[in-house]
C-alpha positions as CSV (number, residue, x, y, z in Angstrom):
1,X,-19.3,-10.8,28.2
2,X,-17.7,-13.7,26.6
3,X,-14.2,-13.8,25.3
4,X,-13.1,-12.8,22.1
5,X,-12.3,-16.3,20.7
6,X,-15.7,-18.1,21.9
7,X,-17.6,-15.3,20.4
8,X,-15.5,-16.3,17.2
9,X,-16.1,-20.0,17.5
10,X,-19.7,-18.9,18.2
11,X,-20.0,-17.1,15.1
12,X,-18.6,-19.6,12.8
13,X,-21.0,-22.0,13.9
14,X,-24.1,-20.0,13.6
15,X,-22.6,-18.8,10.0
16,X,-22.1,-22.8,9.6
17,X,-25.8,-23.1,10.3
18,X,-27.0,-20.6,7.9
19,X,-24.5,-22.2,5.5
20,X,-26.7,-25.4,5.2
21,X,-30.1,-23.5,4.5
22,X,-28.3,-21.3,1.7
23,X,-26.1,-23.7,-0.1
24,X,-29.2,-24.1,-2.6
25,X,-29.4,-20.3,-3.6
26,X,-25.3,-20.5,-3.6
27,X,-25.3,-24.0,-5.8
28,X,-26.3,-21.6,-8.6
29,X,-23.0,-19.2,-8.4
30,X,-20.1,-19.9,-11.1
31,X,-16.8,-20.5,-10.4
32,X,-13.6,-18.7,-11.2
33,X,-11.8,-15.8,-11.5
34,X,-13.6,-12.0,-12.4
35,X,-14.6,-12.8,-16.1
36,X,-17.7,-10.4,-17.3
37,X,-20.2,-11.5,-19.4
38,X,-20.1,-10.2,-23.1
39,X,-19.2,-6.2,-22.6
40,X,-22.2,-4.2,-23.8
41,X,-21.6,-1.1,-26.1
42,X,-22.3,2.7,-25.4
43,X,-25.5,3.1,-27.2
44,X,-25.7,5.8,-30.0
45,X,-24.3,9.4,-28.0
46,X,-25.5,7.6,-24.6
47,X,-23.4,7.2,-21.6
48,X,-21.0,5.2,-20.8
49,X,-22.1,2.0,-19.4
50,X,-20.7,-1.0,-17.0
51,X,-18.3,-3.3,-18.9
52,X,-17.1,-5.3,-16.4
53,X,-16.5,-6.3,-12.3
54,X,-13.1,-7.2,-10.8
55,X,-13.5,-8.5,-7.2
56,X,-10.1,-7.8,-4.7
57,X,-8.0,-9.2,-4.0
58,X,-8.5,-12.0,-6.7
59,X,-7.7,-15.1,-4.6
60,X,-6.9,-14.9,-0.9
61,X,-6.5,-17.7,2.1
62,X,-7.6,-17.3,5.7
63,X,-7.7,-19.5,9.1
64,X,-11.3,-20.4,10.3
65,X,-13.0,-17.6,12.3
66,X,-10.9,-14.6,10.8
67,X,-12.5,-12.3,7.9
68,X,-11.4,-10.3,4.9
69,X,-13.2,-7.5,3.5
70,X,-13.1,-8.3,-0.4
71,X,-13.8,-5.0,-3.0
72,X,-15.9,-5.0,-6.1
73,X,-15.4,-2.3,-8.7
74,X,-17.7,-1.7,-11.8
75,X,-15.5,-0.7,-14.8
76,X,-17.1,1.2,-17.9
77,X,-17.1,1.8,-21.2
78,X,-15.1,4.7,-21.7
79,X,-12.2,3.7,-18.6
80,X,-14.3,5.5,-15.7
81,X,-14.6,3.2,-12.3
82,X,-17.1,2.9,-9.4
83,X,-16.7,1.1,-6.2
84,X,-19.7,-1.4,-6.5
85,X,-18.8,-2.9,-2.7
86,X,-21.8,-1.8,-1.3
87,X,-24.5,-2.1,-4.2
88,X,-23.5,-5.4,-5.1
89,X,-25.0,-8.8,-4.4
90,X,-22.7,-11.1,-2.7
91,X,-22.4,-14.8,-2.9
92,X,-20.5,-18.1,-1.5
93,X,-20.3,-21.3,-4.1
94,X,-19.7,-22.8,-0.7
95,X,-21.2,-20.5,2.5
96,X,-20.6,-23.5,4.6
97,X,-16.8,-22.8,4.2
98,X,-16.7,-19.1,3.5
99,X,-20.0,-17.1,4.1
100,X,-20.0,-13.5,2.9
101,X,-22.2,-9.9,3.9
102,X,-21.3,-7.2,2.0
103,X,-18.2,-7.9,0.8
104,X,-16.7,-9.4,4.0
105,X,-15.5,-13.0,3.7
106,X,-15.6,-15.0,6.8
107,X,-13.7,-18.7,7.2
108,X,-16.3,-20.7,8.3
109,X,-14.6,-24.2,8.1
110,X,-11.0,-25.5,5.8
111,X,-12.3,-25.8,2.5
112,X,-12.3,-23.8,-0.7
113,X,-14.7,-21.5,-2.1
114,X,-15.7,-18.5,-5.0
115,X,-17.2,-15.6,-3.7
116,X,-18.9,-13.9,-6.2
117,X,-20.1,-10.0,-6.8
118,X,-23.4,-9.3,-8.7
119,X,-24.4,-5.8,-10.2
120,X,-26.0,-4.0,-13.1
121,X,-26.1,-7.8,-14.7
122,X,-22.5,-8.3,-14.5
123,X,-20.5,-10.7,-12.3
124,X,-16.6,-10.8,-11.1
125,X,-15.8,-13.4,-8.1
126,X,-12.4,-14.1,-6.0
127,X,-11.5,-17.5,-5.1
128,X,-11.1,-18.0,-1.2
129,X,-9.1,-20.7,0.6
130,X,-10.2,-21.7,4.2
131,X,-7.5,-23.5,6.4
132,X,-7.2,-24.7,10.0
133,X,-4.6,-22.6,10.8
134,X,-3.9,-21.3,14.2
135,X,-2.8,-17.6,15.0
136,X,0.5,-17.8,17.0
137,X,1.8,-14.4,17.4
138,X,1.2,-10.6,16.3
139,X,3.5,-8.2,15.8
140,X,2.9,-4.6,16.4
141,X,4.6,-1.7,14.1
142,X,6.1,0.5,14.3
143,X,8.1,-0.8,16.6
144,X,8.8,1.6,19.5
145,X,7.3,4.8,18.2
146,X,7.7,8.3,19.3
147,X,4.7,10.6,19.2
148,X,4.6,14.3,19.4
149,X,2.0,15.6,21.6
150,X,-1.3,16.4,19.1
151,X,-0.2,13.8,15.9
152,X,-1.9,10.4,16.0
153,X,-0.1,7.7,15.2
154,X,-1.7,4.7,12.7
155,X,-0.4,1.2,14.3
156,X,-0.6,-2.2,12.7
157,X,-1.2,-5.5,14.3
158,X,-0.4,-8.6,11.9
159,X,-0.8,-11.9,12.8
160,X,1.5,-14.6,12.2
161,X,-0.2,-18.6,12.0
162,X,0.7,-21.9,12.0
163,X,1.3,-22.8,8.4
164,X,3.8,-19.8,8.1
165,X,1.2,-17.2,6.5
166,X,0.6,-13.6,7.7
167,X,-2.3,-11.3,7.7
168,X,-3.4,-7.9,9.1
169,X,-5.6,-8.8,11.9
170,X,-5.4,-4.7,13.0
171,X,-9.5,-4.1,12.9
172,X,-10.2,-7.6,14.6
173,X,-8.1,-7.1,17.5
174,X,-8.9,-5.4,20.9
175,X,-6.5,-2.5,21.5
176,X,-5.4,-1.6,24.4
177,X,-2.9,1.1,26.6
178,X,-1.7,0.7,29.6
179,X,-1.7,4.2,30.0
180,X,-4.6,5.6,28.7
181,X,-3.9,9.0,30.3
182,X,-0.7,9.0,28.2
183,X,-1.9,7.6,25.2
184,X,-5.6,6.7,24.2
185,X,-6.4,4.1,21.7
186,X,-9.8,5.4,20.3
187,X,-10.2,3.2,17.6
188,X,-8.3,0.0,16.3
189,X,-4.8,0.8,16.1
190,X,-5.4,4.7,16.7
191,X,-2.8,6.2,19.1
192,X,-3.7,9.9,20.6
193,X,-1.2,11.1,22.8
194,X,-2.7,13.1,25.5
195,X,0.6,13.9,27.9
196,X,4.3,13.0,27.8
197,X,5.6,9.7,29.1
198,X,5.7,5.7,27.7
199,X,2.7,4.0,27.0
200,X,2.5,0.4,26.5
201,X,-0.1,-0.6,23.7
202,X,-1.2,-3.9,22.8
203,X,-3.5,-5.6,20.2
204,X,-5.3,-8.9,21.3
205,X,-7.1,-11.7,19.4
206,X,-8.0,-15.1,20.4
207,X,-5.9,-15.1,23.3
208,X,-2.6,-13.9,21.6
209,X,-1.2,-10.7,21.8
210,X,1.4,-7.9,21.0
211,X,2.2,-4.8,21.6
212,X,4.9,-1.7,21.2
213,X,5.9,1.0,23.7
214,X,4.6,4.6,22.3
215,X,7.0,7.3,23.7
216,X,4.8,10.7,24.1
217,X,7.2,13.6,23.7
218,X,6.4,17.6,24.2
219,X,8.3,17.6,20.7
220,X,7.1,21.2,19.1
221,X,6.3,21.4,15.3
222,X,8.6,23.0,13.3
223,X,7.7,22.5,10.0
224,X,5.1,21.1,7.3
225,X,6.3,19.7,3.8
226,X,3.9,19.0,1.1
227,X,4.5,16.1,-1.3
228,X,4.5,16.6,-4.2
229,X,5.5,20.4,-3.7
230,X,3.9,20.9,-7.7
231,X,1.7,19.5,-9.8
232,X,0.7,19.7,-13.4
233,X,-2.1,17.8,-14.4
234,X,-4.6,17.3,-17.7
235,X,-8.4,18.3,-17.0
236,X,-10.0,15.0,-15.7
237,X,-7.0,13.2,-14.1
238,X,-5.6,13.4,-11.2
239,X,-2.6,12.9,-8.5
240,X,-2.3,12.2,-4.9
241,X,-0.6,14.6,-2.1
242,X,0.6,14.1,1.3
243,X,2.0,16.3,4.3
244,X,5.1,15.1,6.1
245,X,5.8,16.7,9.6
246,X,8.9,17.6,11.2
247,X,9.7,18.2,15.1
248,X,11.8,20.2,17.5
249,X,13.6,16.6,18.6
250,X,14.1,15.5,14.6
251,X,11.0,13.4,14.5
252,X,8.9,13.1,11.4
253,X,5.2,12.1,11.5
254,X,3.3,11.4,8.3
255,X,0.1,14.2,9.4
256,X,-2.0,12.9,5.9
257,X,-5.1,12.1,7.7
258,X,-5.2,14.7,10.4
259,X,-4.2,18.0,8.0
260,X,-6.9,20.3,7.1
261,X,-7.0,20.5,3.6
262,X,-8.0,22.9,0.7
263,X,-7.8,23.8,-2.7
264,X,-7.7,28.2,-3.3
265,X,-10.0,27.9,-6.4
266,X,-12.8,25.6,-8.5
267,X,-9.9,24.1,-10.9
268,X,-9.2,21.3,-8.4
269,X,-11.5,19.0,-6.1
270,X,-10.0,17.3,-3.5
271,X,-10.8,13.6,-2.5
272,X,-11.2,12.5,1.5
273,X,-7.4,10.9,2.7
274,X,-7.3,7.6,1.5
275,X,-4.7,4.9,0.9
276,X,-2.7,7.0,-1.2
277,X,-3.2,10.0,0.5
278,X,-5.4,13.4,-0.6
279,X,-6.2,13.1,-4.7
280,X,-6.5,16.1,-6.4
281,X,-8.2,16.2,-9.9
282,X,-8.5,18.7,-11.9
283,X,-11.5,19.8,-13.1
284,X,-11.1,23.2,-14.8
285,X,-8.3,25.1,-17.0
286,X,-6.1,27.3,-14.6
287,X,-3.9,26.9,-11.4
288,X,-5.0,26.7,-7.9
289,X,-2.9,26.1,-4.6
290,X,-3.4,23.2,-2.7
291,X,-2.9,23.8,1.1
292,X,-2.3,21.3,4.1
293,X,-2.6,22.9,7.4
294,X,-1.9,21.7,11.2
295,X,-0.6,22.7,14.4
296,X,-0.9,26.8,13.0
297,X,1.8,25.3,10.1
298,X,0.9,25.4,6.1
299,X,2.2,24.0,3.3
300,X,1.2,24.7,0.0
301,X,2.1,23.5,-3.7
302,X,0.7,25.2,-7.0
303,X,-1.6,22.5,-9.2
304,X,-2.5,23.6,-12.7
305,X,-5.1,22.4,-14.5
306,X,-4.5,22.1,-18.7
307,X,-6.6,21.5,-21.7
308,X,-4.4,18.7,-23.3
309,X,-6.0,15.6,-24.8
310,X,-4.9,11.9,-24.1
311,X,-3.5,10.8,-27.2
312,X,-1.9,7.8,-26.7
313,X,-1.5,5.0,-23.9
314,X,1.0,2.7,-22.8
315,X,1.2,-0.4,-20.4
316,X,4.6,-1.3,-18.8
317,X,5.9,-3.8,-19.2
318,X,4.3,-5.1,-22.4
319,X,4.1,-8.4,-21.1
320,X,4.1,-10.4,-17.7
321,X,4.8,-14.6,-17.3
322,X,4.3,-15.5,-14.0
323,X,3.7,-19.0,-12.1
324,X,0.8,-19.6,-11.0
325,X,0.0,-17.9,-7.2
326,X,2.2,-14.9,-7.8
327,X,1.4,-11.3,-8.5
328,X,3.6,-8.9,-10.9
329,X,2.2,-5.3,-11.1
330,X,1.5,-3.3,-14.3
331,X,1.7,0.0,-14.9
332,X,0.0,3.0,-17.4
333,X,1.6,5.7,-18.8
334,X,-0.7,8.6,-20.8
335,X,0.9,10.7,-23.3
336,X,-0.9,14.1,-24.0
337,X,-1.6,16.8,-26.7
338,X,1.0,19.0,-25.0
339,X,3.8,16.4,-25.0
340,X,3.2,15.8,-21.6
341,X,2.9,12.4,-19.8
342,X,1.7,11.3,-16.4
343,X,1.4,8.2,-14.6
344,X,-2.3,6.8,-15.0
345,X,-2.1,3.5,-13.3
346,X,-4.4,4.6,-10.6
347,X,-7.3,6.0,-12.9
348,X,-7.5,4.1,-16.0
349,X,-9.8,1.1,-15.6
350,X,-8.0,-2.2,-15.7
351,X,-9.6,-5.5,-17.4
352,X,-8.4,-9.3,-18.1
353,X,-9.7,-10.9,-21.1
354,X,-9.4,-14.3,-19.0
355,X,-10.1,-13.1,-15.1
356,X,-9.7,-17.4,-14.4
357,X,-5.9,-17.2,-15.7
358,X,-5.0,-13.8,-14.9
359,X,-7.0,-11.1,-12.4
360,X,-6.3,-7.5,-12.8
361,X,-7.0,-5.3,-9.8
362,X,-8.7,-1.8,-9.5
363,X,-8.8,-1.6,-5.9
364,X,-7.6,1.5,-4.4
365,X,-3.7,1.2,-3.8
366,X,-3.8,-2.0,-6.2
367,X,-4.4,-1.1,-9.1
368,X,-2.6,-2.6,-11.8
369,X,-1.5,-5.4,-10.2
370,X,-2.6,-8.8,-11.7
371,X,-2.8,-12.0,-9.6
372,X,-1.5,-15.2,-11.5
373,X,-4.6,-18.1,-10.8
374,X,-4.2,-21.0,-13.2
375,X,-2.0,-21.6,-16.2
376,X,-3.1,-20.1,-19.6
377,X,-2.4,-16.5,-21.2
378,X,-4.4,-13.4,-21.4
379,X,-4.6,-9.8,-22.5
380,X,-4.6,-7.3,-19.9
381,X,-5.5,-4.1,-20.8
382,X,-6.2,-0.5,-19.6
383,X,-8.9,2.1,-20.5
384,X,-8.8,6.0,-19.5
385,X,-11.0,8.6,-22.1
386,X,-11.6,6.1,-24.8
387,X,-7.7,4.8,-25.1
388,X,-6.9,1.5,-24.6
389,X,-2.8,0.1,-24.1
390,X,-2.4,-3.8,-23.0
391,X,-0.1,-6.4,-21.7
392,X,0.1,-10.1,-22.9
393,X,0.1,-11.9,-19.2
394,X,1.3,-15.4,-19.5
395,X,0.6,-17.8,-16.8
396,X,2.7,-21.0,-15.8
397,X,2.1,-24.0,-13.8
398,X,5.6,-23.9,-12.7
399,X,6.7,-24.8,-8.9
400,X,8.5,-22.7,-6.5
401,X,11.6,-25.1,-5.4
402,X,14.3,-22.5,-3.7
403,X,14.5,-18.8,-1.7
404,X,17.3,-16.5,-1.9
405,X,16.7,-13.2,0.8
406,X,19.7,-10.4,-0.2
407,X,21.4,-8.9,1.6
408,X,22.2,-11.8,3.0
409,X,23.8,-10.2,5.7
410,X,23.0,-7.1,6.9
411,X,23.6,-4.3,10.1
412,X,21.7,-1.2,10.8
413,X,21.4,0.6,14.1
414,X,18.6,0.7,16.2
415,X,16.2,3.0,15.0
416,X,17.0,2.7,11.3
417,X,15.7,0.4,8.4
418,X,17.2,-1.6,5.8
419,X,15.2,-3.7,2.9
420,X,15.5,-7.4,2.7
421,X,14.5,-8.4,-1.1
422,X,13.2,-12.5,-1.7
423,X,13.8,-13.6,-4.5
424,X,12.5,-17.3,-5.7
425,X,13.8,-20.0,-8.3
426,X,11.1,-22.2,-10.0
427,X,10.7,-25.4,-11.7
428,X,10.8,-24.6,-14.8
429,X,14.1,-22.5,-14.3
430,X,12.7,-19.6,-14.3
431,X,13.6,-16.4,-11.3
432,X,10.8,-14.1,-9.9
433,X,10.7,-11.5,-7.0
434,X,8.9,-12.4,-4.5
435,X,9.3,-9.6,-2.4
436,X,5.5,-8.7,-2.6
437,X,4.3,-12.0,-2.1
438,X,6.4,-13.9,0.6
439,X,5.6,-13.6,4.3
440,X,8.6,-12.0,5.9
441,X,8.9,-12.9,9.6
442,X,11.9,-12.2,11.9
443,X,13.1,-14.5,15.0
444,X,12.9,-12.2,17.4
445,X,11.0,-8.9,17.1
446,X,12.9,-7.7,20.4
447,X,15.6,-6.9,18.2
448,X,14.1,-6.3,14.8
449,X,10.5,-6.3,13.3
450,X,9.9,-6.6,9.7
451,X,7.3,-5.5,7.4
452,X,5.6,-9.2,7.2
453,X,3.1,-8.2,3.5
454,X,1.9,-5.8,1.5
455,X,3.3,-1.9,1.2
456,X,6.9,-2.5,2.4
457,X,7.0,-6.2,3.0
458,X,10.5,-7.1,3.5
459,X,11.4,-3.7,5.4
460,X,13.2,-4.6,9.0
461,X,13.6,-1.7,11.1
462,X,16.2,-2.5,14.4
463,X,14.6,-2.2,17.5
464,X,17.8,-3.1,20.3
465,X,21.1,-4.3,19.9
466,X,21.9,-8.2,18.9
467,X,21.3,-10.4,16.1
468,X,18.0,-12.1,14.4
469,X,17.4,-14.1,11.5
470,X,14.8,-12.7,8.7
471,X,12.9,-15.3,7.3
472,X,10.2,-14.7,3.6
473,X,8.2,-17.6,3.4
474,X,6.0,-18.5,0.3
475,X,4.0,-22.1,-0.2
476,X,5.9,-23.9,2.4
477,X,9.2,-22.6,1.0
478,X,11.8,-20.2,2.8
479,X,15.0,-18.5,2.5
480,X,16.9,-16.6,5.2
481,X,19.1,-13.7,6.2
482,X,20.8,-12.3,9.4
483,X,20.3,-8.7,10.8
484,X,22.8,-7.5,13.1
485,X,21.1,-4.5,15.0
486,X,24.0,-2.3,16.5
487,X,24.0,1.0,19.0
488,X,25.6,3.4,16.7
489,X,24.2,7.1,16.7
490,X,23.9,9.2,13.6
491,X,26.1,11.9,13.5
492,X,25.7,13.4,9.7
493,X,23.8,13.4,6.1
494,X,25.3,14.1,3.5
495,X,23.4,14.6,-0.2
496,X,25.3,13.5,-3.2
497,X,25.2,14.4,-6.1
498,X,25.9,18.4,-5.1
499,X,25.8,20.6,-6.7
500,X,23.4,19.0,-9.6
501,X,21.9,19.6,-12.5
502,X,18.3,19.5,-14.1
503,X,16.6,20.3,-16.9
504,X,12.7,22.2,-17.0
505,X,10.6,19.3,-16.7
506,X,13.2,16.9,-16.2
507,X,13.9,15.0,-12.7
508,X,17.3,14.0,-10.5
509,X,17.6,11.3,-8.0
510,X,19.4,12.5,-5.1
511,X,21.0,10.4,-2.4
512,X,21.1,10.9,1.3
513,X,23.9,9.0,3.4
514,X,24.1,8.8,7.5
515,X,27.6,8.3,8.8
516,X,27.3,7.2,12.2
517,X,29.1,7.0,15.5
518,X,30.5,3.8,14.7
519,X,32.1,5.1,11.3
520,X,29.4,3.0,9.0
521,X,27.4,4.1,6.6
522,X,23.6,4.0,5.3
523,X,21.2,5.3,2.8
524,X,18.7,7.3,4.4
525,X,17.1,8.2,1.4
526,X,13.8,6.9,2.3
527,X,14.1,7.7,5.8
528,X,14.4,11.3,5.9
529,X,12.2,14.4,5.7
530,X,13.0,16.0,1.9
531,X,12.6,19.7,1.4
532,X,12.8,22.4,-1.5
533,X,14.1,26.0,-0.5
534,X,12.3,27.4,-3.7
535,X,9.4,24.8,-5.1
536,X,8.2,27.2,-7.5
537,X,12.1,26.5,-9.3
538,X,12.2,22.7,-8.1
539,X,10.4,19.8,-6.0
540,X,11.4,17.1,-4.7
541,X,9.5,13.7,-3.4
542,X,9.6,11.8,-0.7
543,X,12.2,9.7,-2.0
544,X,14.6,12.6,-3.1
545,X,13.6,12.8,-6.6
546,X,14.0,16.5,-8.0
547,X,12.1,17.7,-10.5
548,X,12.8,21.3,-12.0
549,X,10.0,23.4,-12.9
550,X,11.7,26.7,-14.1
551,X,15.1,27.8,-14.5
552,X,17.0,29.2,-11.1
553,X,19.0,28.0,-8.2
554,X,17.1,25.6,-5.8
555,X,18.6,23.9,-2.0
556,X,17.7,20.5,-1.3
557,X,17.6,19.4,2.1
558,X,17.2,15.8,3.7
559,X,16.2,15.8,7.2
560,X,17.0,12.8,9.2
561,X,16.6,12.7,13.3
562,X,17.9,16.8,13.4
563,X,20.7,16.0,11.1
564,X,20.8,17.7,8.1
565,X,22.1,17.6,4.9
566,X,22.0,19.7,1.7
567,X,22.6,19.4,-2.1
568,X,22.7,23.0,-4.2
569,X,21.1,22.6,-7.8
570,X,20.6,24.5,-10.7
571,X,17.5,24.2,-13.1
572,X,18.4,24.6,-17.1
């Protein structure tokens, strides 16, 4: 069998030969951006029909030899969306520098290229950037896991290259445990504990690896917490739930993917897990419970299911300028016949009047956000039962010249997270956050690994005692902060404000604060397990927002590492 990287080099080459005999049928493909031909109109009392393709993400750049699977959804007429991935027809402008099967985009040889989607006579295409660059190092999170016997665990390989740029390389790398009678890896990145002990597991590509050290505990499950604990929702939309696990030794394990799920009655249908976990949309008038199950543990949370009409839509914020190669996220706000509202981003259909300037993604967990290509304005806009709400997007040519990362000091102990934010200073004089964008790389992942892109980017968790420098990186420009990782042990949470206050329908933020051995502080408000003692009074999120559904006294806990902490509220 031959290694990994000469079966890569092998490939390219016979993808580079197949490149010369298609460039003729690709010499036909347009350039640019995800621009639709002329959108064609219901017919008379017909059904709605295809508008539009956007292609995902809208630009992207990979070394030679490495792949990227690309998504192409159909938009329609009346706001409704299909994933066209699959039914498509796929093209390269230039196959003998990015070929393409079904959506996959492989780097063939430096070089740029459009990749186009075909289907039902429209077209959308993403522009793909092929470089020479060489992969140096991955980085395995989460960094030193612990993993209660009978909860898989979802680990992430990304790859770091030569010309500073990061990507997630987890399905392309071998896996691997050093235990496997501890700790299987059935699938890329899938850990299955299988007895207690330490279990070396490493991801390898092209002759570099990493890997993190999965701690198998006999940890027993105490308790299940669904999020969001309630749910009201207008017939025909929809919302996404998770289930959060907690253990015996004050673990938490997100249990989304491995939960049996079900819904009590035919007012709700339930989607597969996905990127933003179980969505529930309702599809009749009433109220059904929604039930996660595991380990002999349920949690439940009531959905109901109104009659209430979209009457109005809204797009924040109203308008977007952004240089050229950054992203800035929209989002879509429905207003209802009841005086409701709820956060549509995810379902209405999103659509740039000038794809070349300004591409708007509906890719599952992107949706919204639009990708700044070449200077020039456009209208963004967004589509959900006939109602449409836009954003003017205005696209510079300006140049990213400096990088400020704050905090620019930080400490944390080991174990614990704090966010680095990057924030960049252009040509033109103009500020942007690049949080989302930069590639976020620490010194020494020994002492503390940080989310390098996408969900999180910019998160460094502390691994061991000592120092490291965090670096975000963006078109050849960086800015820098230091971490100081300390030994300190958490000894309380506390939950301010308490007591609190909340109107029916109204929400609270509450805050949760570790004091630790040392005497410092932290918020721990997005690292601990939130609970309701009474969710048919209150819920609250994942990120210890309250919301109060009926008038009574409700407990509030946050959960972090067996410490608890509590916050007693009162719903007007």
């Amino acid at each position: 069998m031959q290694p990994k990287s000469a079966f890569r080099r092998a490939h390219a080459a016979r993808l580079a030969t197949l490149a010369i005999a298609a460039a003729a049928l690709a010499a036909c493909s347009s350039g640019g951006g995800t621009s639709a031909p002329p959108a064609p109109q219901d017919p008379a009392g017909g059904a709605p029909v295809p508008r539009s393709i956007s292609v995902s993400p809208a630009a992207t750049t990979l070394a030679a030899g490495f792949t990227e699977r690309l998504t192409a959804i159909a938009t329609y007429s009346d706001g409704s969306k299909r994933d066209v991935t699959a039914a498509a027809a796929w093209e390269s402008s230039a196959p003998a520098t990015a070929a393409v099967t079904a959506g996959e985009v492989t780097g063939v040889a430096p070089g740029a290229a459009t990749v186009g989607a075909r289907w039902s006579g429209l077209r959308g295409a993403a522009e793909v950037t092929v470089t020479s660059a060489v992969l140096q190092s991955i980085v395995v999170t989460p960094p030193f896991p612990s993993l209660p016997l009978g909860a898989d665990l979802q680990l992430a390989a990304t790859g770091l290259f030569s010309d500073g740029s990061a990507r997630d390389v987890t399905a392309e790398a071998a896996w691997e445990s050093a235990a496997p009678a501890t700790a299987a890896v059935p699938s890329p990145g899938l850990v299955h504990p299988l007895a207690p002990g330490d279990a070396a597991v490493s991801a390898t590509l092209d002759g570099v690896s990493g890997a993190t050290t999965v701690s198998v505990t006999a940890a027993t499950l105490e308790a299940l917490d669904l999020y969001p604990g309630a749910a009201t929702l207008a017939r025909g939309t929809s919302t996404a739930f998770t289930v959060v696990a907690t253990y015996s030794d004050g673990t938490s394990a997100d249990l989304t993917a491995q939960a049996a799920w079900a819904a009590s009655g035919p007012e709700v249908t339930l989607s597969a897990p996905g990127p933003e976990g179980v969505v529930a949309t309702g599809a009749a008038e009433g109220t059904a419970t929604i039930t996660a199950a595991f380990g002999g543990l349920t949690s439940s949370g009531a959905v109901t299911v109104t009659a209430a009409e979209l009457t109005g839509l809204a797009v924040s914020p109203a308008a977007l300028d952004l240089p050229v190669g950054l992203s800035g996220a929209l989002s879509a706000t429905g207003t209802f016949s009841d005086g409701s509202t709820q956060d549509l981003t995810a379902q209405v259909a999103w659509v740039s009047s000038d794809a070349a300037v300004a591409a708007a993604s509906n890719a599952p967990g992107s949706e919204g956000l639009v990708s700044a290509l070449s200077a020039g304005d456009a209208t963004v806009s967004a589509t959900l039962f006939g109602r449409t709400a836009s954003a003017a997007v205005t696209v510079r040519a300006a140049v990213l010249q400096a990088i400020a990362v704050t905090p620019g000091t930080a400490s944390v102990p080991a174990g614990y997270q704090v966010r680095f934010r990057a924030t960049g200073t252009y040509s033109d004089g103009s500020t942007h956050d690049l949080t989302g964008s930069a590639v976020w790389i620490s010194a020494d992942p020994a002492i503390a690994t940080v989310v390098a892109t996408g969900t999180g980017a910019g998160t460094a968790t502390g691994v061991a005692p000592g120092t490291t420098r965090i670096t975000a990186g963006l078109g050849g420009v960086t800015g820098e902060a230091t971490l100081t990782v300390g030994s300190a042990r958490l000894v309380s949470v506390a939950v301010t404000p308490s007591p609190f206050d909340v109107g029916v329908g109204g929400t609270a933020q509450l805050t949760a604060t570790g004091t630790f051995s040392d005497g410092s502080t932290l918020d721990v408000t997005r690292q601990s397990v939130w609970s309701s003692s009474a969710k048919s009074i209150a819920t609250v999120s994942r990120g210890g927002v309250v919301t109060g559904l009926r008038a009574g006294s409700v407990t509030i806990q946050a959960n972090r590492a067996g410490r608890k902490g509590r916050a007693d509220g009162t719903v007007r």
